[in-house]
Each structure stands twice: as structure tokens, then as C-alpha cells.
N, C-alpha and C positions, 0 to 999 in steps of 0.2 A: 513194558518199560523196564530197563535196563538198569537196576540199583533202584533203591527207593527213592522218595520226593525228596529230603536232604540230598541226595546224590546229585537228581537230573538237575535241584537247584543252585548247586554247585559248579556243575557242567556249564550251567546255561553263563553260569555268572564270568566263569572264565571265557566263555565268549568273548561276553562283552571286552574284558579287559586284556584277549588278544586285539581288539580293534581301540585299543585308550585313544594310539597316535593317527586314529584313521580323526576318530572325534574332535581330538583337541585340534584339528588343522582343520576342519570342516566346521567346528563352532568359531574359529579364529577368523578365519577365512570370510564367514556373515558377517560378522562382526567388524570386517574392514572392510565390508562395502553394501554399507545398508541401502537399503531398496524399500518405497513406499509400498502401500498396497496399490496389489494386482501388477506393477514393477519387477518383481523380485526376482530379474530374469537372470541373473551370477549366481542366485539360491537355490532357484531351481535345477541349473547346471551341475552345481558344485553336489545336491542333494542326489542328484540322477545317473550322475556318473560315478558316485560312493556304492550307490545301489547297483549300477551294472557291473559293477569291478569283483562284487563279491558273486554273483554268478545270478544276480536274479534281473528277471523280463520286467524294464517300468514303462510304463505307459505317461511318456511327456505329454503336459498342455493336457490334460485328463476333463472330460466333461466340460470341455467347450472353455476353460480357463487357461489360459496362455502360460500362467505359471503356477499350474495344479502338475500333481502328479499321483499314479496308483501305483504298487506294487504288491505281490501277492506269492505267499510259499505255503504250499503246504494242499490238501485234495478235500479233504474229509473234515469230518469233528466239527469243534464249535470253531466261529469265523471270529476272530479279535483285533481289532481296529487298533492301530496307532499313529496318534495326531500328530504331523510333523507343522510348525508355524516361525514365519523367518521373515516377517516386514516388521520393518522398521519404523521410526517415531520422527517428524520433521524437525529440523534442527537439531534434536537429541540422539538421533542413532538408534542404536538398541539399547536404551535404556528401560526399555520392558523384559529384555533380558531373549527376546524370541529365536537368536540366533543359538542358545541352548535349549530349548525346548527339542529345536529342530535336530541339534545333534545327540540329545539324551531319546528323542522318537527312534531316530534311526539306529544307534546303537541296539535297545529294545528289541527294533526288526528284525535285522541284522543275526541279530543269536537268536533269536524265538525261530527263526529260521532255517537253522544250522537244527532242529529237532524236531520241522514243524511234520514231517512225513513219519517221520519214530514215534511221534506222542501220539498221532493223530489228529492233530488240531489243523486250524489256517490260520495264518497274520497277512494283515493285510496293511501295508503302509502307505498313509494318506498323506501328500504334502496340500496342506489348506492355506492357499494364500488370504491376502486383505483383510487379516482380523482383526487390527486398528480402525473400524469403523465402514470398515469395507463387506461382511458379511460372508465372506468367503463361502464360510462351513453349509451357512443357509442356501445359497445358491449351489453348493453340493447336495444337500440333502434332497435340493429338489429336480436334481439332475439322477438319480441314481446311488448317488454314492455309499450311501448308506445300507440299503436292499440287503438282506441278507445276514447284516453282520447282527452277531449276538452282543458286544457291548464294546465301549469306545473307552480308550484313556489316553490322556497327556501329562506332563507335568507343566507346573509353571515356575521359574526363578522366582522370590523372594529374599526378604529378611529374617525370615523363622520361617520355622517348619510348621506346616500346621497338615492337617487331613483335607480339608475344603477350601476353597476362597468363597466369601461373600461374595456371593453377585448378584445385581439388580439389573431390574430389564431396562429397554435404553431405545432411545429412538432420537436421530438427529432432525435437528427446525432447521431449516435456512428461511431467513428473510428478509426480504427487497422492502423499500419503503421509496415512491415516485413522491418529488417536488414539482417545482418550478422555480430553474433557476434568475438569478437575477444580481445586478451589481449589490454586492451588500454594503454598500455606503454612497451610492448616486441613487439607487430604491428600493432598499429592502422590503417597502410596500408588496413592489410586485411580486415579490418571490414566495416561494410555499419550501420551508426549510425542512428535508426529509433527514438530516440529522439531528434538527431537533427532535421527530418524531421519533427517530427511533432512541435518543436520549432517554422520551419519556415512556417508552415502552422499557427499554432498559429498569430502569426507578421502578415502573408499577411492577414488573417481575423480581425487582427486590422489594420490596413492599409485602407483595404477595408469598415469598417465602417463610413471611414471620407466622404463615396460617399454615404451611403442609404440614408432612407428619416430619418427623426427625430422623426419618430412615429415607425421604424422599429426595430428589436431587434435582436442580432447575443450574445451568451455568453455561455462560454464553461467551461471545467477544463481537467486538466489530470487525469486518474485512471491506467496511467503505464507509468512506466518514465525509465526503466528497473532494474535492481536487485543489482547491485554494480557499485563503480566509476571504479572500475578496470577493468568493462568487456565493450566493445562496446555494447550497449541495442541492443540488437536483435528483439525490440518489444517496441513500444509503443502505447501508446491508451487515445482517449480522449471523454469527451460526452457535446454534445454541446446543446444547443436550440435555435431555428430559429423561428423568430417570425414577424408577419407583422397584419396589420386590420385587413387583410382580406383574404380567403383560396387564390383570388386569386392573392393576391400582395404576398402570400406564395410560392408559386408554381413559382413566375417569381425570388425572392430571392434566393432559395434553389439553384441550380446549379450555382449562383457565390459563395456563400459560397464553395460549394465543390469542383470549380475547385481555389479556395485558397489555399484548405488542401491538394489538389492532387499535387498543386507546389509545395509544400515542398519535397512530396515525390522524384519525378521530379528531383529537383535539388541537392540531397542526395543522388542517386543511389537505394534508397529504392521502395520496393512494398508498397500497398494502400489497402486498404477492407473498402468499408462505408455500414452503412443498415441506413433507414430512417424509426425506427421504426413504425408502427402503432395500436393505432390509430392515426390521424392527431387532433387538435382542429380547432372547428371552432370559428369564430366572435359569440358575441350574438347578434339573431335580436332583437333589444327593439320591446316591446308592449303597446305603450303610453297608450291604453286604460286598459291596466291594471295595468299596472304602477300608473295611476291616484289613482285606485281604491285603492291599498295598500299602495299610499302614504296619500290619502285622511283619511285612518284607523288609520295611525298612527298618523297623527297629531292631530285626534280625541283622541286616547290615550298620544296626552302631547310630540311628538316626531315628528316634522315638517322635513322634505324631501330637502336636497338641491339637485342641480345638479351640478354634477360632473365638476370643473372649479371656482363654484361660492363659493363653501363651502371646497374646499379640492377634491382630487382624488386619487382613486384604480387603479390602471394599472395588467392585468394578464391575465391569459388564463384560461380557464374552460373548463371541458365539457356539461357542463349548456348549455354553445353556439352551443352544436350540440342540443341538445335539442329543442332549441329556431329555429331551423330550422324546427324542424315537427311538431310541436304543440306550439299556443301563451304560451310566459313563460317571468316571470319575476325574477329578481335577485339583490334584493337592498341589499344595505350594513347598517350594525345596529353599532352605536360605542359601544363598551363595553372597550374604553383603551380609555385614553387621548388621544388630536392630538400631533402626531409627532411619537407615540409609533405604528410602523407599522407590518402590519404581516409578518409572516415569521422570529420572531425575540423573542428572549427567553425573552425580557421584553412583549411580547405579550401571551407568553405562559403562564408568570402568571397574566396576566388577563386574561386568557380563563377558569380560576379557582377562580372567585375572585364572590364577591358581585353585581362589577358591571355587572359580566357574566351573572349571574342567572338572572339581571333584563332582561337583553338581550333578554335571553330567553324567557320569560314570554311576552312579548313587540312582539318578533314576531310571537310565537304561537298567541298570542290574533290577530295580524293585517291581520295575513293569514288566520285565522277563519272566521274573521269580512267577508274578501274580497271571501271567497269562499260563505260565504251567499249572497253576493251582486251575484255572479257568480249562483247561485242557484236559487235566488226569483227574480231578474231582466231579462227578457231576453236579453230585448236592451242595457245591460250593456253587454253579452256574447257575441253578435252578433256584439257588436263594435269592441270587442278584436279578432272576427271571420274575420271580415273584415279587420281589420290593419294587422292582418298575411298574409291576401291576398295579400295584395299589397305588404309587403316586399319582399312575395317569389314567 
């Protein structure tokens, strides 16, 4: 190695910030044409053609997913994963902010790249579609994707800075509720009303919330309430999400929830249909020791770490957190919006396109760079983060 760790960290940083205007036009760019999950086929473009421009081989449509993508520099050393993610929220855009994840990953790449045959190391850049409920990561993990690599990280946009997001595991309900339709005012006798059922499955799953824990999370909507006042709904349907710490305080939740929405049916004469989509999410396991090291980066660059409680907190589900089960991986949160301006919320959408976004960017390509040198010229720095995965799982 050529100069010591201050140095190569300096080098690597200037990378990044010879590519600012590649980011800020590739975070901009998502940003002006959001894409559902498994969709995100202008993301995937715009991601792939950023990466073959700087001289590296990617493999579009990666593991059987239309808008997945690999790329990889480097022979030898430890293999380090970085998450690119870029679907978007309906109606809201990127108001999760994923159109800078995806361009603060690729920066990252990008420069860990421009060293990865000099240090010795590999990076490997992941673009992970459908993480809005779609499972992306998990449907990689169980294609391949993951084999090999010694630890994973991403950033995420926020309102504060913090080391971790809270996450809780998560699994979505859909559920169908069958009537019998009928004129509702020539005979409502005849009819079996599947809105009402699922009314009163609605009610008993508020009911039932006043008994979980205070960490747990039950929240749903309708998507059929049936077609006119005048007909008894022959059909209703609603989609919910179930959520707890932990897969297994998931797993012990999920069947009182469903025997809530099955009383309704029950008590209305109506039939029932649930699926508990998958994939499931899981918790993320933290990786203090690499946590340290990506918090240690950035407050080197000017941007100090709180922990979640002391500074503010994220609450959510990812599939980050299946991740974090096969390989150490970390997941801090970067603010690019005031506090109080939270995600998921159209005043976040437009700071996912502002000034402060691009710095975002730049801030975390530079601290993921920084921290995969540390991951690459330290061993006892990898072998910490080797051994704290151990004991978690």
C-alpha cells in the first residue's frame, strides 16, 4: 500500500468527488422517473450504463431479476458488497429517498474500484430491486447473490444521522372476504354483505391492538369496499402489514391478527381467503464492529453518529435485515431533510432532489469507501466484524 491509511483514505475520497456530477445526474435522473418494485427498468439503465462508462463488466437482469444488476472489481482479499436500491413509493415518488441510496452505492463502487487490485480487496456492486415490499434482497440471497461476500452495507436518506435504523420484521396479509350480492333496498335479506365483514374484522384488529406489545405494529387499508350503495358488496378486500422485532415475535402475532379478520367474516354469514405474501422481512442483526468503522468515517468527514433514542429514530422494515442474517452488514441512516420532515412523505420527496441530497450522497459514497479500505488493509478490523456475526447468529 502506497502511503498510509490517511492517504489511501484520502485518495479513495477524491474518487468519489471526481465523479460528484456523474451522481448528482444519476441520483437526479431516479428521481425524475420513479419506478415501482421490480419496474425500475430507466434505474436499472441509468445504474448500468454509469458502471460500464467507468470501465467495469455488469451483468444486467442479474439472478433471474429483470431489474437486478452485479458488478465486481478487484481478484483477491476480502469481497465487500454494496447495496445499490432505486424503486420508488406509489403516488409519492421517492420519498424514501432510494434514488440516493442508489447513487451514494454507486459512488462507493465506483472509487473502492479505482484501488480494489492495489489494496487487495474485491467490491462487488449489487443493484437490489423491489425493496418496498417486494423482497428483492431475499430473492437474491437465495439465488446466489450473496456466496462469498464477507460483509454488506448501504446507506439510507433520513432526517438525522444516526448509526442504525430500527427495524422490525414484517410480513404482508392480503385479504378477500366472499358475500352474496343483492339489491340493498328491494332485499337486503338476501344478501351476505362482505363489507361489512370485513368492517368488523377491521374494528376487532383495532380492538386487538390495545393488547400487543408497544414495539409491535398491525396497519392495513381497503382496496375493495364493493361497486355501488345500491348492491350488497359481494366482495371485499383489504391489505394489511404485520410487524414485530422480531421473525419470531412475527410468527406468534400473525394468527391473532387473522383470527380478528376471520371474525368478521364469522359473524356476517360471509366466506374468507387470506395469503401471507412472501417474502417475510427479517430484523437487522447490527454489526457493532462495523458500525464503529462507518461511524468512525464519517465523523472524520464532518458528520458525527448518534444512536437511535439519543438523537432521534427511524422505525421500519427492510430487506437489509435478511441480509444482515447471512453476512455482517450495516445500515445507517444519513439526514438529507430537516428533523421532523420524515420519510415516506412528499415533503421528503423533495429533498431526495435538493442540495442537501447530493451532499448526502457524496457523504456516504466517501464513508462506505473509507470503511471498505479499513475492511481491506486491516484484518483485525474484518475479523471483529467476522466474529460479532458469529455470536449474533
Amino acid at each position: 500500500m502506497n502511503g498510509g491509511p490517511a492517504a489511501v483514505k484520502d485518495e479513495i475520497c477524491a474518487a468519489v468527488d471526481a465523479r460528484a456530477e456523474l451522481l448528482r445526474t444519476v441520483a437526479r435522473s431516479i428521481h425524475d422517473h420513479p419506478e415501482e418494485n421490480f419496474d425500475e427498468h430507466h434505474a436499472h439503465d441509468v445504474l448500468t450504463a454509469a458502471i460500464e462508462s467507468a470501465g467495469l463488466d455488469v451483468t444486467r437482469s442479474a439472478f433471474g431479476l429483470p431489474t437486478a444488476f452485479v458488478a465486481k472489481a478487484g481478484s483477491t482479499g476480502p469481497v465487500i458488497a454494496v447495496l445499490c436500491e432505486y424503486d420508488a413509493l406509489p403516488g409519492l415518488g421517492h420519498a424514501c429517498g432510494h434514488n440516493l441510496i442508489a447513487a451514494a452505492g454507486l459512488g462507493a463502487g465506483l472509487a473502492a474500484a479505482t484501488l480494489a487490485e492495489r489494496l487487495g480487496g474485491t467490491v462487488v456492486l449489487l443493484g437490489t430491486p423491489g425493496e418496498e415490499g417486494g423482497g428483492g434482497k431475499v430473492l437474491m440471497i437465495e439465488r446466489g447473490a450473496f456466496e462469498g461476500v464477507d460483509a454488506a452495507m448501504m446507506i439510507h436518506p433520513a432526517d438525522v444521522d444516526l448509526r442504525w435504523m430500527t427495524t422490525i420484521a414484517y410480513q404482508r396479509l392480503t385479504v378477500e372476504f366472499h358475500g352474496e350480492a343483492s339489491h340493498a333496498a328491494a332485499a337486503p335479506w338476501n344478501g351476505r354483505n362482505a363489507l361489512d365483514a370485513a368492517v368488523l374484522g377491521y374494528m376487532n384488529v383495532a380492538a386487538l391492538r390495545q393488547h400487543i406489545r408497544p414495539d409491535e405494529r398491525v396497519h392495513g387499508i381497503f382496496t375493495d369496499g364493493g361497486e355501488k350503495p345500491n348492491i350488497v358488496p359481494a366482495r371485499a378486500a383489504m391489505d394489511w402489514y404485520v410487524r414485530a422485532p422480531d421473525r419470531t415475535r412475527l410468527e406468534a402475532l400473525k394468527p391473532r391478527v387473522l383470527a380478528a379478520l376471520r371474525a368478521g367474516a364469522e359473524a356476517t354469514g360471509c366466506g374468507v381467503e387470506h395469503q401471507w405474501h412472501e417474502p417475510a422481512y427479517a430484523e437487522l442483526r447490527r454489526n457493532r464492529p462495523l458500525e464503529d468503522l462507518f461511524a468512525t468515517n464519517a465523523e472524520a468527514l464532518g458528520r458525527p453518529l448518534a444512536e437511535p433514542g439519543t438523537g432521534g429514530e427511524v422505525v421500519g422494515s427492510t430487506d437489509m435485515g435478511n441480509v444482515s442474517h447471512v453476512v455482517p452488514s450495516i445500515h445507517p441512516m444519513l439526514a438529507v431533510a430537516p428533523p421532523g420532515v420524515g420519510i415516506h412523505t412528499a415533503g421528503f420527496a423533495a429533498h431526495a432532489a435538493s442540495d442537501a441530497g447530493d451532499e448526502g450522497v457524496l457523504l456516504g459514497a466517501k464513508a462506505m469507501a473509507m470503511t471498505i479500505v479499513d475492511l481491506w488493509t486491516r484484518p483485525e478490523a474484518l475479523e471483529g466484524c467476522r466474529a460479532a456475526f458469529a455470536r449474533v447468529v
